[in-house]
N, C-alpha and C positions, 0 to 999 in steps of 0.2 A: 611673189614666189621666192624672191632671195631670203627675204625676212626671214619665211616658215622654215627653209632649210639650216637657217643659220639656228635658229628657234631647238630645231629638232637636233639638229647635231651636236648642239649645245647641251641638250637631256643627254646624250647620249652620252660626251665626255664628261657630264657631273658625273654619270650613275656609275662610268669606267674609273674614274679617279679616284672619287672620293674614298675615305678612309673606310677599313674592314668595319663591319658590322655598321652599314647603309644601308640594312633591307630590316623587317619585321612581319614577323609571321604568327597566327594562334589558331587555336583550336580552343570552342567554348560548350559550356553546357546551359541551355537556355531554360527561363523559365518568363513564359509571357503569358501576364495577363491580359484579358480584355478589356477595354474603355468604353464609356461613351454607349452611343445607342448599340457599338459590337457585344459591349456585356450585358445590354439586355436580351439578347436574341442568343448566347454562347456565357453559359455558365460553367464550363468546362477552363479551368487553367492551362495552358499549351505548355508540352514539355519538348525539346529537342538538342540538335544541335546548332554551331556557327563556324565557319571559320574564314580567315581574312590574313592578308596581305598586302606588306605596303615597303611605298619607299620612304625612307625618314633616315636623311643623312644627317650623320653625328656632326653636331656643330652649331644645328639649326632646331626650333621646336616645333618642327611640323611634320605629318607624314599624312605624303598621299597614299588613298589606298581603296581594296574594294573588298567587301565584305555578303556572305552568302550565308543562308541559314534555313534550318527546315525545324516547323513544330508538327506534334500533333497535339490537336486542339479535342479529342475524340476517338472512340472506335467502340463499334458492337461483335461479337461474333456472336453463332449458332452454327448446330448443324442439322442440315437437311441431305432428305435421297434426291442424287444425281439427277435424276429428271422423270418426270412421270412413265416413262417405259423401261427404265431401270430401277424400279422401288426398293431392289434389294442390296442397294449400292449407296454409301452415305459418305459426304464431304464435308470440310467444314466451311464456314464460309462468314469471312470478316469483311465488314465495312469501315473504313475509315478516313477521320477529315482529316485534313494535312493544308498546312500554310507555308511557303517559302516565301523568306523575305531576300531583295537582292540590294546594294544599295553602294553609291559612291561615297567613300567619306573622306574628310577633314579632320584630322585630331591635331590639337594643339596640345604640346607634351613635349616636357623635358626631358633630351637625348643623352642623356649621361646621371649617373650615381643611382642607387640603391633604391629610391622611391621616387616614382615618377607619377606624378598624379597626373590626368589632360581630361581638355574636353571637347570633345567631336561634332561635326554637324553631318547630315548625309543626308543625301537623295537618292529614291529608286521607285521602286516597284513591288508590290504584294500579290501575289500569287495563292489564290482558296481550290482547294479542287478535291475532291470527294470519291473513292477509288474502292471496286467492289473485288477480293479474291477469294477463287477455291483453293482450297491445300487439301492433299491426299491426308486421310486420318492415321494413317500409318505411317507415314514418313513427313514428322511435321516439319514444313519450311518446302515442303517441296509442291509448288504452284502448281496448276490443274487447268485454271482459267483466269482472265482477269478481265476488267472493264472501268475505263475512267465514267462512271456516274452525272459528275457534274464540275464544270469550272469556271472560274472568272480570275481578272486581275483589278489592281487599281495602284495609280501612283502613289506613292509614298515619302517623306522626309520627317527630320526630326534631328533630335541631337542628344545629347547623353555626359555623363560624366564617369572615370571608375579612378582606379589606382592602381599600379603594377609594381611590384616589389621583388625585387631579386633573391633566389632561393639558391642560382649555382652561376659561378664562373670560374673558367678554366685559367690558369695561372699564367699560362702563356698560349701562344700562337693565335690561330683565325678563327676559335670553335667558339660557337654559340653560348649566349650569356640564356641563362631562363629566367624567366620571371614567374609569379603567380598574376594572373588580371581579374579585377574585381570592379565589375561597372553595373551601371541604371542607364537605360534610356526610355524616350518615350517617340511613339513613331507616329506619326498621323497621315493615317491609312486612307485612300479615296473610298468612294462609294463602290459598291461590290453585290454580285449575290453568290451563294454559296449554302450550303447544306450544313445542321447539324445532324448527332445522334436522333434517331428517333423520325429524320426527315423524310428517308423512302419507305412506300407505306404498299402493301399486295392490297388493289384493289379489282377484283372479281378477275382474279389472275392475271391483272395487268400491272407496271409499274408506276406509281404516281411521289409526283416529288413535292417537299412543302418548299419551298425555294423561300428567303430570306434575304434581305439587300438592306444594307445601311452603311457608313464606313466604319474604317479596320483600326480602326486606334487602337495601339497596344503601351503598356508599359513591360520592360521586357530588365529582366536581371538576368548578370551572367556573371560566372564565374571559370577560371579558365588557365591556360597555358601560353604563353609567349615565347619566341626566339627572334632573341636579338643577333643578326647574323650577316 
């Protein structure tokens, strides 16, 4: 018990101490393909976003950190009448597939000058879920009804490589360096089921699903924003 306390006190007074600009933060714009038996079942490219935060104190080539992201891999709309006793009333009504990834990582990456190239490892989890809404035709964005369709998860890890290069630092004081981040990784996704386009189907007015399982392997590019801070 003494150990953990000495252990944790210990993070506490690195992360107090150490020199300004010990933390990093981004925002990304994703683009992930599917792999493996996921691209045969998911011809669709996932478009979204990411973003993450870590600590990676100047001195040392490492930052811990954790990182979130959401694609969509999908979506159909149409419009139909409100419901068989309202015929004269019409909504619109999208369906779409949606992926978030969550994951622990490890980047090994140089804390100082102008170009910093690293390369990461991370573990987590893949999240597929499938999500039906109305929106009033007159006031588009504004929801009506919704229903999550269909979901799964499965575990995740993987690793990756990119580069971050510096585009602004402020001449003096504690404000935030920027960088541009430019990375690849590939994430190897567990076994899953989940829904594409095309998968819920009216049959004799009831709802039937083709449901699809295999794992989630993605190759996933990003490109993005950093604060070194």
């Amino acid at each position: 018990m003494r150990t953990v306390a000495l252990v944790f006190f210990g993070f506490i007074a690195l992360t107090t101490t150490t020199s300004a600009q010990s933390w990093q933060g981004g925002l990304d714009f994703l683009v992930g393909s599917p792999q493996g038996e996921f691209r045969k079942n998911v011809e669709h490219v996932g478009y979204g976003l990411a973003g993450n935060v870590g600590f990676a104190p100047e001195g040392t080539p490492i930052m811990l950190g954790l990182e979130f992201g959401y694609m969509n891999y999908g979506s159909a709309s149409r419009r139909e009448r409100f419901s068989t006793t309202i015929p004269d009333v019409f909504v619109d009504v999208t369906t779409t597939n949606n992926f978030l990834l969550g994951h622990a990582m490890l980047r090994l990456q140089p804390n100082t000058g102008k170009f910093r190239p690293y390369i990461q490892g991370m573990i987590g989890f893949h999240y597929l879920f499938t999500e039906t809404e109305i929106e009033n035709i007159n006031v588009p964005g504004q929801e009506v009804a919704s229903s999550n369709n269909f979901s799964d998860g499965a575990f995740s890890y993987g690793g990756g490589a990119g580069l971050m290069f510096l585009v602004y630092s402020p001449d003096e004081g504690d404000q935030s360096d920027i960088f541009v981040d430019l990375g690849v990784r590939y994430v190897f996704g567990g076994e899953a089921e989940y829904l594409k386009e095309g998968s819920i189907r009216n049959v004799d007015g009831n709802v039937a699903y083709d449901v699809l399982k295999s794992r989630t392997d993605l190759l996933v590019f990003q490109v993005g924003v950093s604060l070194r801070f």
